[in-house]
C-alpha positions in Angstrom: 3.4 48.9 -86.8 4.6 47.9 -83.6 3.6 44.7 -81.5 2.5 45.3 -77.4 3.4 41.3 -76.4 1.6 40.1 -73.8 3.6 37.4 -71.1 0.6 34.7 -71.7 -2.0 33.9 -74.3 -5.0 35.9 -74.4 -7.7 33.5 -74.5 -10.5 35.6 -73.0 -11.2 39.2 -73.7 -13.9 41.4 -71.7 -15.4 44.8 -72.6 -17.6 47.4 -72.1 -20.9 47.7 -73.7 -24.4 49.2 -73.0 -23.6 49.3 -69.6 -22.3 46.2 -68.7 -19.1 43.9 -69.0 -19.1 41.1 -71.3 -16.7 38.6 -71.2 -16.0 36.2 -74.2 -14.0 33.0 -75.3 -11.3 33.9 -77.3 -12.6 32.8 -80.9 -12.8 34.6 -84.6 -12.9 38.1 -83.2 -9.5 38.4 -81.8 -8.5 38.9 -85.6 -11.2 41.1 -86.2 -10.4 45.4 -86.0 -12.1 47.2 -83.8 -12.5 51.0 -83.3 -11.9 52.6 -79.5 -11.6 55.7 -78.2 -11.4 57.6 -74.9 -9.5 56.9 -71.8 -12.4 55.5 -69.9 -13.3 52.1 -72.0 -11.2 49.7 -72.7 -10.5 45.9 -73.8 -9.8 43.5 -71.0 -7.5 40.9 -72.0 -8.0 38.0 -69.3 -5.7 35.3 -68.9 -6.6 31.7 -67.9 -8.1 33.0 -64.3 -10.7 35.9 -65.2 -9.8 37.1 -62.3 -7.7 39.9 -63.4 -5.7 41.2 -66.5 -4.4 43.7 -68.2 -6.7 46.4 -69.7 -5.7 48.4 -72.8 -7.3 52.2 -72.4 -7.4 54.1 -75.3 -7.1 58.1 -75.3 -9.7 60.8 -76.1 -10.4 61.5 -79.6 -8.2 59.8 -81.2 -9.2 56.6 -83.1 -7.5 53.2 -82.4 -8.0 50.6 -84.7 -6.4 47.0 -83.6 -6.5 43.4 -83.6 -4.7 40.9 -81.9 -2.5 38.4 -83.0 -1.6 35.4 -81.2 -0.3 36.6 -77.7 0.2 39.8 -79.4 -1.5 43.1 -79.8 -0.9 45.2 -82.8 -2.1 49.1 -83.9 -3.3 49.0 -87.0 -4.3 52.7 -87.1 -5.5 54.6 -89.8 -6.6 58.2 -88.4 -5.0 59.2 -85.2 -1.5 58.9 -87.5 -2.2 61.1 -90.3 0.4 63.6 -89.5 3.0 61.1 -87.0 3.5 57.3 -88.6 5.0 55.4 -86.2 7.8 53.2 -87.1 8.8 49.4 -85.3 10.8 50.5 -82.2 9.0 53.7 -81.3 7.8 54.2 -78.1 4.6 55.3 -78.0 4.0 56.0 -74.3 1.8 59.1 -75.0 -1.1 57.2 -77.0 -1.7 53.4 -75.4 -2.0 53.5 -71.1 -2.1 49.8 -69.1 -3.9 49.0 -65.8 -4.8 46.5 -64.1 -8.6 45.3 -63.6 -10.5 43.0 -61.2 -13.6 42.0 -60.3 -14.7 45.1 -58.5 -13.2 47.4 -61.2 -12.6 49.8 -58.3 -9.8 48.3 -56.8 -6.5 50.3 -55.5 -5.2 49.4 -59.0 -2.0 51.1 -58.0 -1.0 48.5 -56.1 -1.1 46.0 -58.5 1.3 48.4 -61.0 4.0 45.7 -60.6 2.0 43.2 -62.3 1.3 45.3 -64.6 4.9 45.8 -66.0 5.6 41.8 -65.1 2.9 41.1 -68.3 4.6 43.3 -70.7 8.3 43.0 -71.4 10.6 45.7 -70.7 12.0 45.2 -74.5 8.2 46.4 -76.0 8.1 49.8 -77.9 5.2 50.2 -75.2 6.3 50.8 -71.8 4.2 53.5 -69.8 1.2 51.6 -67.9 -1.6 54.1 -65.9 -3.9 53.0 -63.4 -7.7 52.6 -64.0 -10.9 52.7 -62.3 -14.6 52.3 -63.8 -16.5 54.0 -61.0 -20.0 52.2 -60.4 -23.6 53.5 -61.3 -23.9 54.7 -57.6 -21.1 56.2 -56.4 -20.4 56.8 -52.5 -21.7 60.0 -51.0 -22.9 62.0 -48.3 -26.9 61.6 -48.3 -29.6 62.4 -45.5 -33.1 61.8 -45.4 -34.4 65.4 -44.5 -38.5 64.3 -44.7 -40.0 60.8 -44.3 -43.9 61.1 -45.0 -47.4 58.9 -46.0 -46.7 60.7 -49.8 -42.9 61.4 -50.0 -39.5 60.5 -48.8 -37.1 63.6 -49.1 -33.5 63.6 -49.4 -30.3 65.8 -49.7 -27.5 64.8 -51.5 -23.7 65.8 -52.5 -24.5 67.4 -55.6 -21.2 66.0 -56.5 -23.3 62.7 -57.7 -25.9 62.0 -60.2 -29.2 60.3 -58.9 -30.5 57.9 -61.0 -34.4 57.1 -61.2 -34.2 53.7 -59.5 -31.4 55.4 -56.3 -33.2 54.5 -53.3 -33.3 56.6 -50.1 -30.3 56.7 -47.4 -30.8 54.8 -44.1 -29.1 58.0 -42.5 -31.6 61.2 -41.8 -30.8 64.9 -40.7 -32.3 68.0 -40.0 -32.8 70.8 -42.5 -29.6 71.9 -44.8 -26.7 73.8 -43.8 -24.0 74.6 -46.6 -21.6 77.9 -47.3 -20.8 79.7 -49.9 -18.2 83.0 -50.6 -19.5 86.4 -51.8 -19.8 86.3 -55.2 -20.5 82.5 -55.2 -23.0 80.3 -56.6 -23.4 77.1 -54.3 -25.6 74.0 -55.3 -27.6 72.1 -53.4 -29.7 68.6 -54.7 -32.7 67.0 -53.0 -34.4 64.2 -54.0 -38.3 63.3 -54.1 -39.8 59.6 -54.3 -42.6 59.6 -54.3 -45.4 56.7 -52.5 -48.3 57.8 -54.7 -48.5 60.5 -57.4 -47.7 64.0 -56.5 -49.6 67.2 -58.2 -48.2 70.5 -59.1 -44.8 70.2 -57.5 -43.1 73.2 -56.4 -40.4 75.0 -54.6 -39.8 78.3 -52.6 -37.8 79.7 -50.1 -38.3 82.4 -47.3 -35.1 85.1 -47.3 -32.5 84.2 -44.9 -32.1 86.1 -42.1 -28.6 86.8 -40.3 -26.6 89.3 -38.1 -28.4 92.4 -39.6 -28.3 91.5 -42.8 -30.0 88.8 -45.5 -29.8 86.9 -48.4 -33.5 87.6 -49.9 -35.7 84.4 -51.8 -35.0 85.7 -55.2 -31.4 84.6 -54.8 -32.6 81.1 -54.7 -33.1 79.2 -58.0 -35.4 75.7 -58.8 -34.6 73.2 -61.6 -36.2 70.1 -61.7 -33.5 67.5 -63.7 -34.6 65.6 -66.2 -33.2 63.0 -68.1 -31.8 62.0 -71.2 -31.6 58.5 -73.2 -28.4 56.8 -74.1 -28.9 53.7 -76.2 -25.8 51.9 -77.4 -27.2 51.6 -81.0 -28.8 54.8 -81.5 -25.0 56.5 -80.6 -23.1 57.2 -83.5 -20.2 54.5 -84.0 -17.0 57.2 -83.1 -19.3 58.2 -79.7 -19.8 54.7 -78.6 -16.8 54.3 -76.6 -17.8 57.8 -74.5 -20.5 55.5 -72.9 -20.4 55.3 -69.2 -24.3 53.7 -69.3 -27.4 53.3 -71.2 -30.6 54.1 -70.0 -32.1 57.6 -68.5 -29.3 59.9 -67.3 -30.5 62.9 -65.6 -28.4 66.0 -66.9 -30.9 68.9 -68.4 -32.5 71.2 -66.5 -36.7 71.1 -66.5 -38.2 74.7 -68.6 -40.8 74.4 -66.5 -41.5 75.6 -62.4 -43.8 72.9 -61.6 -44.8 69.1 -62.4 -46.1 66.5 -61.4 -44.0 63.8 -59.8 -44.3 59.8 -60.4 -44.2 57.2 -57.5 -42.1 54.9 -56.9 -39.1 57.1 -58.8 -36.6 59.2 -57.6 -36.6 63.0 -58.9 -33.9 64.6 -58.2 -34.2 68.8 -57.7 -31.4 71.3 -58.5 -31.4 74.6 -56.2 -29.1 77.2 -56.7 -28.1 79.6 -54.2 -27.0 83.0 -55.5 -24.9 84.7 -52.9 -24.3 88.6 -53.9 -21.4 90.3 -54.0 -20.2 92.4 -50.9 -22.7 90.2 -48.7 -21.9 90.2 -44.7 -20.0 87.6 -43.7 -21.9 85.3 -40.9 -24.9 82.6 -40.6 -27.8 83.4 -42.2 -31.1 80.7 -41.8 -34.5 80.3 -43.7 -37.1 77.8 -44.6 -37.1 76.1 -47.8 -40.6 75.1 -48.8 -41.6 71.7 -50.9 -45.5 72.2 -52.2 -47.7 69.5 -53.8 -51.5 70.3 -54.9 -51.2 73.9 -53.5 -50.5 72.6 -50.0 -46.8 72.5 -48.2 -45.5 68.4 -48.5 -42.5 69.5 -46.3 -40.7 72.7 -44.6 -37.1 72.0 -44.0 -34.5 74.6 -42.0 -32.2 75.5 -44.4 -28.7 77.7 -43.3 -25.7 79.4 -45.1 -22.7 80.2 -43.7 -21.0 83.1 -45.9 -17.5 83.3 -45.3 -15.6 86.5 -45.0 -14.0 86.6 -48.4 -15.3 87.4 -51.9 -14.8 85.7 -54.9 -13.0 87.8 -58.4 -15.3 88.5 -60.5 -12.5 87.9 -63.2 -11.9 84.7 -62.8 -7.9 83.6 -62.9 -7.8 79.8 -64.8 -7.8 81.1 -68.4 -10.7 79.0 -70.3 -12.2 78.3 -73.9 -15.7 76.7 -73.5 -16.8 77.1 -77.5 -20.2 78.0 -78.2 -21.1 77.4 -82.0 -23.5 79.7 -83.9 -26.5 77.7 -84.3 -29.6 79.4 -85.0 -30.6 79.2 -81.8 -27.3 80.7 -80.4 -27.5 83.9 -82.8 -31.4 84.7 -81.6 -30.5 84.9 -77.8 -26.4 86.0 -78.0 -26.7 88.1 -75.0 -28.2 85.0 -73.1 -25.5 82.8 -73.9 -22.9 84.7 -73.4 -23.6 86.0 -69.8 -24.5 81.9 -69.2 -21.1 81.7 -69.5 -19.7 84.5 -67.9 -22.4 83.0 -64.7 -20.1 79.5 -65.2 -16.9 81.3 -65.0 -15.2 80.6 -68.4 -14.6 82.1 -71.6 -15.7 81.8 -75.0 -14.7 83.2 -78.3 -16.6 86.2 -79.9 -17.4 85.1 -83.1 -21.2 86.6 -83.4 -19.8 90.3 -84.1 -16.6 90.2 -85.6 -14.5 93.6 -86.9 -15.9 93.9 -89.9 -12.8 94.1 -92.3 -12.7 95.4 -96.2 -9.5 95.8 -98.4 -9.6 98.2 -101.7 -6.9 99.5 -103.1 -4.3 98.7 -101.2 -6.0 100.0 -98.1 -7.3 98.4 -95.3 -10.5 99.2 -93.2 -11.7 97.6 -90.0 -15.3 98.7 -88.2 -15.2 97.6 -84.7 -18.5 99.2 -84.0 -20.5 95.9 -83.4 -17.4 93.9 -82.0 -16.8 96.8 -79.2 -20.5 96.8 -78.2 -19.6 93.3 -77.9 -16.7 93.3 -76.0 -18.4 95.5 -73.7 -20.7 93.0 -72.7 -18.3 90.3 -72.3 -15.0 91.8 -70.9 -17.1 94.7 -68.8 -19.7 93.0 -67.2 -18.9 89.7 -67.8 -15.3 89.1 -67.2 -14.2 86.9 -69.6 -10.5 86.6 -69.1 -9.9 85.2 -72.4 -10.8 85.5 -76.2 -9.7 84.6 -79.5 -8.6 87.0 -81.7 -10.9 87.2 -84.8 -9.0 86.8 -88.0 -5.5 85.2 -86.4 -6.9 81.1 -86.9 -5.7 80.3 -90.1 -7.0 76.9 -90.1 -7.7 73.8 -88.5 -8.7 70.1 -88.7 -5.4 68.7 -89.9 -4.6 70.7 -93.2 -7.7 73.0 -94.1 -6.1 76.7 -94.3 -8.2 79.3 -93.5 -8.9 82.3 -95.9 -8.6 85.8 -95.0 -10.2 88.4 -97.8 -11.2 85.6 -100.0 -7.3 84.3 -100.2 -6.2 82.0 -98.0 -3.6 82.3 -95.4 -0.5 81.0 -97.2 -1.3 83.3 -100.5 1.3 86.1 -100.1 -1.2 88.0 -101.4 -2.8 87.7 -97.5 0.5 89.2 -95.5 0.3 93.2 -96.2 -3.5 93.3 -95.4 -2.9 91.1 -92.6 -0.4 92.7 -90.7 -2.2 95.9 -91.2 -5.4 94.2 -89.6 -3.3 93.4 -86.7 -1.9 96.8 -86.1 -5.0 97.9 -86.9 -6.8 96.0 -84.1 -3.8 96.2 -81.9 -4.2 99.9 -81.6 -8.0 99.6 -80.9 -7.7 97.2 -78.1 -5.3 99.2 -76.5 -7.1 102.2 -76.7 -9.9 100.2 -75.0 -7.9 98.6 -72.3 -8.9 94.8 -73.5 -5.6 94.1 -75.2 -4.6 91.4 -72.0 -7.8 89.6 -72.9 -6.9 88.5 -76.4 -4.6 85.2 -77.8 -3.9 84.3 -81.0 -5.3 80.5 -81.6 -2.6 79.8 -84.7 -4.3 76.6 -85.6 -6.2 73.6 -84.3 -4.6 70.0 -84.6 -2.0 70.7 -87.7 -0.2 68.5 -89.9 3.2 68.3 -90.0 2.8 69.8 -93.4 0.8 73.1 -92.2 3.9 73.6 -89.7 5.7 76.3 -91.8 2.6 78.0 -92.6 2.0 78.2 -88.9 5.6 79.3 -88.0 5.2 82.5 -90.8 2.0 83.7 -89.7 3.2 83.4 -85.7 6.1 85.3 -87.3 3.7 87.7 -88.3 1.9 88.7 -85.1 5.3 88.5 -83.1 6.0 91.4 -85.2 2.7 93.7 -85.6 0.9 92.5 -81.9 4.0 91.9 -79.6 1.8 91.1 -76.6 -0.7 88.7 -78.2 0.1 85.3 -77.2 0.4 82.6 -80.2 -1.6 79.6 -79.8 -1.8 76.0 -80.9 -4.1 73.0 -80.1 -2.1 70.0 -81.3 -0.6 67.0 -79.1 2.1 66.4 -81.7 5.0 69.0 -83.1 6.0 70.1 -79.9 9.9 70.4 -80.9 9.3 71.7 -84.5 7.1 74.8 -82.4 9.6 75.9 -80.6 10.2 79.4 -80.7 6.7 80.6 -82.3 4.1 79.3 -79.5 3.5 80.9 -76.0 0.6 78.8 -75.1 0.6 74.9 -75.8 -2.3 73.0 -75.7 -2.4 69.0 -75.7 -4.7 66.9 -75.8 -6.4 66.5 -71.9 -5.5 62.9 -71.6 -1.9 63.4 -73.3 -0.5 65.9 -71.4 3.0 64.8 -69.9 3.2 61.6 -72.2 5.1 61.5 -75.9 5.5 64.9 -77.3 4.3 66.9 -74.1 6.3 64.5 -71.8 7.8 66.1 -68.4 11.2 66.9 -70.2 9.3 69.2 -72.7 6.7 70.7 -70.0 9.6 72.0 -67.4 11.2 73.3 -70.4 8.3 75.2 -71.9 7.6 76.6 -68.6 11.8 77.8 -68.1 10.9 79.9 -71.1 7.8 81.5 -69.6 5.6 79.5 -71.9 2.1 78.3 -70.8 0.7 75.2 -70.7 -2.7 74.4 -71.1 -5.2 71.2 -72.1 -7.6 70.5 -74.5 -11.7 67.9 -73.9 -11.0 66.9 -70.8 -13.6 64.2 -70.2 -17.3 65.6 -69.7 -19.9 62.4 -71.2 -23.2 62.2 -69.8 -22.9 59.5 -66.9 -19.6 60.4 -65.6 -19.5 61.1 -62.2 -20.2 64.7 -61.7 -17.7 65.3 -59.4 -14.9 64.5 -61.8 -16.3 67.7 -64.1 -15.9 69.7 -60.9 -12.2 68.1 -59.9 -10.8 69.6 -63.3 -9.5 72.8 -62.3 -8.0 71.3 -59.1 -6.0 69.0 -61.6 -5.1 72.4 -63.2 -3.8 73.4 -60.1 -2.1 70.6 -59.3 -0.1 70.0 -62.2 0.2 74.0 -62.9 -2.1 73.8 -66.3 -2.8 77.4 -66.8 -5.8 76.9 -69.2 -8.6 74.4 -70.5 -9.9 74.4 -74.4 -13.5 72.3 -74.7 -14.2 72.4 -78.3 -18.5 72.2 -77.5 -20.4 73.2 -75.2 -23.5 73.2 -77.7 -22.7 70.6 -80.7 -26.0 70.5 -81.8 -25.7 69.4 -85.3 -28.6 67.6 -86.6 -30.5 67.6 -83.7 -28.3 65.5 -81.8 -29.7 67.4 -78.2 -33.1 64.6 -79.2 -32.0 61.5 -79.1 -28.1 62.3 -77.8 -26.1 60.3 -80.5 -22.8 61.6 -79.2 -23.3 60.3 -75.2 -23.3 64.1 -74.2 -20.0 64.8 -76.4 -19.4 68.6 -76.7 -22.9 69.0 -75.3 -22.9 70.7 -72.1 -26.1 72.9 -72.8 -29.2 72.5 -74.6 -31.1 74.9 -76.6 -34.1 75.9 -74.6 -35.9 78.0 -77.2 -35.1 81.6 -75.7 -31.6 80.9 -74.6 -29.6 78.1 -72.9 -30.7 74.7 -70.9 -28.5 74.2 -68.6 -27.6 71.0 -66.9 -25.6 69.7 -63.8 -22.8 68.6 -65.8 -22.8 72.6 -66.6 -23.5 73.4 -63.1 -19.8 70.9 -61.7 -18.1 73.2 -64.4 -19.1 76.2 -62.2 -18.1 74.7 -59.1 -14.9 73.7 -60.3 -14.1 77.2 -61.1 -15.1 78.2 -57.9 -12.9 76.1 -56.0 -9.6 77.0 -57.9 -10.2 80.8 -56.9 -10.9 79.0 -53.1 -7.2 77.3 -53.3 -5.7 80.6 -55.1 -7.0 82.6 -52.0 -6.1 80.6 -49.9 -2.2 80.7 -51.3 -2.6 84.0 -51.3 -3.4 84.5 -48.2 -0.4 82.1 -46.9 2.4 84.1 -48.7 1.0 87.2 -46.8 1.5 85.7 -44.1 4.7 84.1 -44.7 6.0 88.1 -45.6 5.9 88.6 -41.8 9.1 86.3 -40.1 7.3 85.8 -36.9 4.8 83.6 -39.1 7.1 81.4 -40.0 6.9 78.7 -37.7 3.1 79.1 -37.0 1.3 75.8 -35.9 -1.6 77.9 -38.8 1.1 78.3 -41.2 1.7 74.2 -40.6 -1.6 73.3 -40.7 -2.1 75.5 -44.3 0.6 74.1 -45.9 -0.3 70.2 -44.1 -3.7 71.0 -46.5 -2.0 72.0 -49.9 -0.1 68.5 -49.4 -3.0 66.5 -48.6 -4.8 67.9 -51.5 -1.9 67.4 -53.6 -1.1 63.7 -52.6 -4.4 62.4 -51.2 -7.7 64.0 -52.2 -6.5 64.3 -55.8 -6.2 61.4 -58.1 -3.1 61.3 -60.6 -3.9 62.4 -64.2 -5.7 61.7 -66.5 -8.2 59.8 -63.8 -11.2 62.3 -62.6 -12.4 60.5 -59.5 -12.8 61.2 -55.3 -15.8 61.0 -53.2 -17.6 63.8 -53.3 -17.8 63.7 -49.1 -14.1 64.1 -49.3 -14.1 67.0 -52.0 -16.6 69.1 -49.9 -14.5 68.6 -47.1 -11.0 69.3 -48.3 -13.2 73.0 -49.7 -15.1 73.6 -46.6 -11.4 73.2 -44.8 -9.5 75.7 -47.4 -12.6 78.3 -46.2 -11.9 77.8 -42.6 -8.2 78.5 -43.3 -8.2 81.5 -45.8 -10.4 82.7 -42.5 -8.0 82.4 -39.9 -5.0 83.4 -41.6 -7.2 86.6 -42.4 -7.4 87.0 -39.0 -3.5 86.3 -38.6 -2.5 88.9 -40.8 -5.7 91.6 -39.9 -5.8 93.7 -42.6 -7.6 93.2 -45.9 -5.7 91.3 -48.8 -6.6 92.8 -52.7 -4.4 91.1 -55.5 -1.1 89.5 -55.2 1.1 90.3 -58.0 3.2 87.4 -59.4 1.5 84.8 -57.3 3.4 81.4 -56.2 0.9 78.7 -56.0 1.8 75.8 -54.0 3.1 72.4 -55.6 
């Protein structure tokens, strides 16, 4: 296996566990193996000075085991290559990412890349380094106190960031809440209670909102009280240790119930949602929101929304798979779950009511019956804008084929009932008007030996469903694809590195090919606003999809006592359909804010249609924006970090924009075919 050399000795190595970094003497364990995973822990390897030194990050998923040897540090791994054994001499920029660590953590890290490549030899197999950052328990952001009473302090906060139980109250106060929101949009807003003494019967309401002639009515407004979850370090399974940001309560779930009672001397944190309807006037509208304790009002605070004068698509245009699996639970309360994630904006698969197919004699029969009432549901009213086609996975996991009428896939048996399925189906979602909505996910992580199994049955539905686009989720294989996929899918973390490197991305895309990514990070204890800068990454880097492969991973009960640090676990079951969760809640508002920038691009090219636009101080200022967002507000990938001040700003700004050019253009905007987003 290859050797990373380091310039000097390691004789100090630092980590992360529960929570904190320990530092210790190099000694016995540096030629012991250890297992890491996911791109934000590491090892520190100090030199002399623990000042600073070079940090090994390890991707997502994938399973690193390692030791070090002398000034040396070797992969010994015995998982992540099943299907792609490296050899001495391979460069293996896509799996093992450098960066440079101090005392602070949170240091412009960038700076220091020179340093970086100083400590590890040009010669190595290893050569690509990425900067890091560890963002601290409580992160910057925007918070007011809005009441200061004998009983309670009261605060609002960026809902961007978590509040932990022992966050104290800001030194900076305001007046009531003002936020904004689009038609059709669902905009968050968190306070915070702490308590002096112990409040009774805690709840919320809100008056309607009175504008111009119009209102927003109370019932738009929604309560959650936040709870929180434990993550111990030696409860967590061993393969979900390294997703720990920290140990301790996290608040995440949302409360089942309306009302509580409130410690002192603890910060609760309160999740309102504010539901503004489609077609809704455009304009300021104000009301009262009202904090009760023991049947009396603790506080009244002034709250106002400015709705701006566009609407958000009810379709949503960043193509998503969120998968739901079919616990018990899930199966019960379908309808709930599904229109829980229509209300988040993505997609799922429909795997509840499948065509139901039979094969005798020769002759294939398919019953849609369940599957359309279904569909109706999800594509209809919902607006899922993307869905697996039943029947077209023919396996997953590595090498496990699938099995289609009790054969599997690679039985040639399977191929004349097959393709007649996929006529079959292909004729019935055309006649429904839903064929757009459907890809064909081929297989999930193959082995290089499952490649020409893949390449037949892509074969297959080139030939009987022209327009269904094939699918793979797999970092690796990217060349020996090439011709059978329309949509690749890497690993979140790997995109642009090793097989998916820029070379093969531009190329892909030449050939009208999509690119999407595949568990981007989402642990409990991240900063929130990192969930919510996603689909801005997607933007940014022209990433057409996302693939999470759990929102609900369940198994065993692991919602109680959360042995996977919140992995594939954005939802919990709440007995009569889903608990949601404000890691749930960024993915909405992430969402949200790509259709914001797609507006606003769409807007700009109207504009730009008219030549007297051209030189427009507003057709500067627009395109000013898309580079600051680009270059400044955004961090490079894979890291998911900004203060959430500077996010709200940069979307309050794009609102104020898609506004005046509006105005610029006066006439009303619908759909831009063949849109050019801004890079």
């Amino acid at each position: 296996f290859p050797m990373v050399r380091f310039a000097r000795s390691l004789d100090t190595r630092a980590y992360f566990r529960m929570g904190e970094i320990v530092e210790e003497k190099a000694s016995t364990p540096w030629d012991q193996e250890a297992n890491f995973n996911w791109v934000r822990n590491w090892c520190t390897f100090f030199g002399k000075s623990s000042r600073k030194g070079v940090a090994v990050i390890f991707p997502q998923k994938p399973r690193f085991n390692y030791r070090v040897v002398e000034n040396g540090f070797q992969g010994l791994d015995e998982w992540n290559f099943v299907h792609f054994r490296p050899k001495a001499g391979d460069r293996l920029a896509h799996v093992y990412y450098f960066g440079m660590v101090q005392d602070d953590v949170i240091a412009d890290t960038r700076r220091l890349a020179s340093e970086i490549l100083n400590c590890i030899p040009a010669s190595d197999a290893f050569s690509y380094y990425h900067p890091t950052i560890w963002p601290p328990k409580h992160i910057e952001n925007t918070a007011n106190v809005l009441s200061e009473g004998d009983e309670c302090t009261i605060w609002c906060q960026d809902p961007g960031a978590l509040t932990f139980p022992d966050a104290l109250p800001p030194s900076t106060s305001q007046r009531g809440i003002k936020v904004s929101a689009a038609s059709n949009e669902c905009e968050p807003i968190q306070i915070v209670l702490r308590p002096k003494r112990k409040l009774r019967d805690v709840r919320l309401c809100c008056t309607d909102m009175a504008g111009d002639g119009a209102r927003i009515l109370a019932e738009n407004v929604e309560y959650f009280f936040v709870d929180s979850t434990q993550v111990d370090y030696q409860r967590t399974e061993n393969w979900a240790k390294p997703l720990i940001w920290h140990t301790g309560p996290i608040p995440d779930p949302f409360g089942l119930s309306q009302a509580r009672d409130l410690a002192p001397g603890v910060s609760h944190p309160i999740w309102i949602r504010l539901n503004v309807p489609r077609g809704q006037n455009p304009g300021t509208y104000s009301g009262h929101l009202k904090i009760w304790a023991s049947g009396r009002v603790l506080a009244e605070v002034p709250l106002s929304v400015r709705v701006w004068n566009f609407e958000l698509p009810r379709v949503t245009h960043l193509k998503t798979q969120y998968q739901l699996w079919g616990y018990d639970e899930v199966r019960r309360n379908w309808k709930r779950y599904y229109r829980d994630l229509g209300e988040h904006k993505v997609s799922c698969g429909v795997f509840l009511h499948e065509p139901k197919v039979s094969f005798h004699n020769g002759s294939l029969s398919v019953d849609f019956s369940a599957w359309d009432s279904c569909l109706s549901l999800v594509i209809d009213e919902l607006g899922f804008n993307c869905i697996k086609l039943p029947n077209a996975t023919i396996g997953g996991g590595g090498g496990h084929i699938s099995n289609f009428l009790g054969h599997r896939y690679d039985d040639p048996r399977v191929e004349k009932p097959f393709r007649q399925y996929l006529r079959m189906t292909r004729h019935h979602l055309e006649e429904m008007g839903w064929s757009d909505r459907f890809f064909g996910y081929l297989f999930d992580e193959p082995g290089e030996h499952v490649i020409p199994i893949i390449k037949n049955a892509a074969r297959i539905m080139e030939e009987e469903f022209p327009q269904l686009k094939t699918f793979v989720a797999s970092s690796f294989h990217s060349e020996a694809f090439k011709g059978h996929v329309d949509i690749w899918c890497p690993q979140y973390i790997l995109f642009n590195h090793g097989h998916f490197d820029g070379t093969f991305v531009q190329g892909a895309r030449t050939r009208g090919e999509s690119i999407w990514w595949y568990n981007p990070p989402h642990a409990l204890g991240m900063p929130l606003i990192g969930i919510r800068l996603l689909p801005w990454l997607n933007w940014k880097y022209s990433v057409q999809g996302i693939l999470l492969w759990s929102i609900n991973y369940w198994k065993e009960d692991n919602w109680r006592d959360m042995r996977t640090a919140g992995e594939g676990m954005l939802v919990y079951p709440g007995g009569n359909g889903p608990r949601e969760s404000v890691r749930w809640e960024m993915v909405r508002e992430g969402m949200e804010d790509f259709e914001y920038i797609r507006i606003l691009q769409r807007e700009l090219d109207n504009a730009l249609s008219n030549p007297a636009n051209q030189t427009s101080e507003l057709i500067v200022e627009v395109k000013a924006l898309f580079s600051h967002i680009r270059n400044n507000l955004l961090p490079d990938h894979p890291v998911l970090f900004a203060k959430p001040g500077d996010v709200y700003a940069a979307r309050t700004r794009i609102a104020i924009l898609i506004e005046r050019l509006k105005k610029l253009t006066r006439r009303f905007h619908g759909p831009v075919k063949n849109l050019r987003l801004q890079h």
